[in-house]
N, C-alpha and C positions, 0 to 999 in steps of 0.2 A: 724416705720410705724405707723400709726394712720389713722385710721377712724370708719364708722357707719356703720356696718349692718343691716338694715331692712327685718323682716323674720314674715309673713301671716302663723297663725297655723289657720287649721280648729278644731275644739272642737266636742266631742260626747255631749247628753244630761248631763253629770257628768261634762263637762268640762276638761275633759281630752284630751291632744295633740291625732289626729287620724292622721294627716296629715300637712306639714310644706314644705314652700317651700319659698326663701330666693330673695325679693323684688328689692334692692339695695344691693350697696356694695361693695367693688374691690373684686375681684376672690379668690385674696392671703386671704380673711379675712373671706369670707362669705364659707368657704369648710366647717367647722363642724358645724355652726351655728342654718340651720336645722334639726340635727339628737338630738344639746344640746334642743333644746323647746322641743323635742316629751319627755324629762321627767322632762317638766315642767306641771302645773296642773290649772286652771283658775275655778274662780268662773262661773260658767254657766250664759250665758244670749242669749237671743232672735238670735241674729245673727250668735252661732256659732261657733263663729271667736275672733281671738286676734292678736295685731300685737305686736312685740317685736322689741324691739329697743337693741342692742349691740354696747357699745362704747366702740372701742381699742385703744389702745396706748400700740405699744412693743418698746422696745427701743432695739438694735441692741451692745450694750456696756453694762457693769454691772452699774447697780444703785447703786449709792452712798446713796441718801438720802431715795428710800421709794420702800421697796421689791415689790415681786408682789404679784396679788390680783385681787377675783373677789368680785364685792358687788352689790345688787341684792336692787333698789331699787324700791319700789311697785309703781304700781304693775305690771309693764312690762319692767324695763328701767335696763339693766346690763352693769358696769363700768367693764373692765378687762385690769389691769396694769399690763404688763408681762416685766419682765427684765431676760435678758440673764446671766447663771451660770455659774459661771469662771470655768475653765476647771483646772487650775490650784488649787492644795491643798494645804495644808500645808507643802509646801515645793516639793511634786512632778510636774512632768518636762512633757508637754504634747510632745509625738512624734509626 
């Protein structure tokens, strides 16, 4: 699954998340997205507000070539590459 969440934080005078609520987005994606900004933190400006953008990509089978991973880049744009963890170990047997 892959997509983009868009998520409206309102900001105290600090810049601090007080409120978050989640713009676009499919449903399956956008369920934590507002409660992760409220501890997130924003330089303060005039309006308040900041809008955050989340880009997913889970992949549904294990990754071969690139673990997962979230990277946060400035100052509002977060990549999160999630792969699925084999159930299976070294050597044991899932029931």
């Amino acid at each position: 699954m892959e997509g983009v969440v868009v998520v409206r934080a309102k900001l105290d005078d600090s810049g601090k998340v007080v409120e978050s609520t989640a713009l676009s987005g499919d449903q399956l994606l956008v369920h934590d997205c507002p409660e992760n900004v409220k501890k997130w933190h924003f330089h303060p400006n005039a309006r308040r507000a900041a809008v955050i953008v989340y880009n997913f990509r889970l992949a549904g089978w294990e990754c071969q070539t690139e673990p997962s991973f979230f990277m946060l880049q400035r100052p509002n744009f977060a990549t999160i590459n999630g792969c699925e963890i084999p159930l299976e170990t070294s050597g044991s047997q899932k029931n």
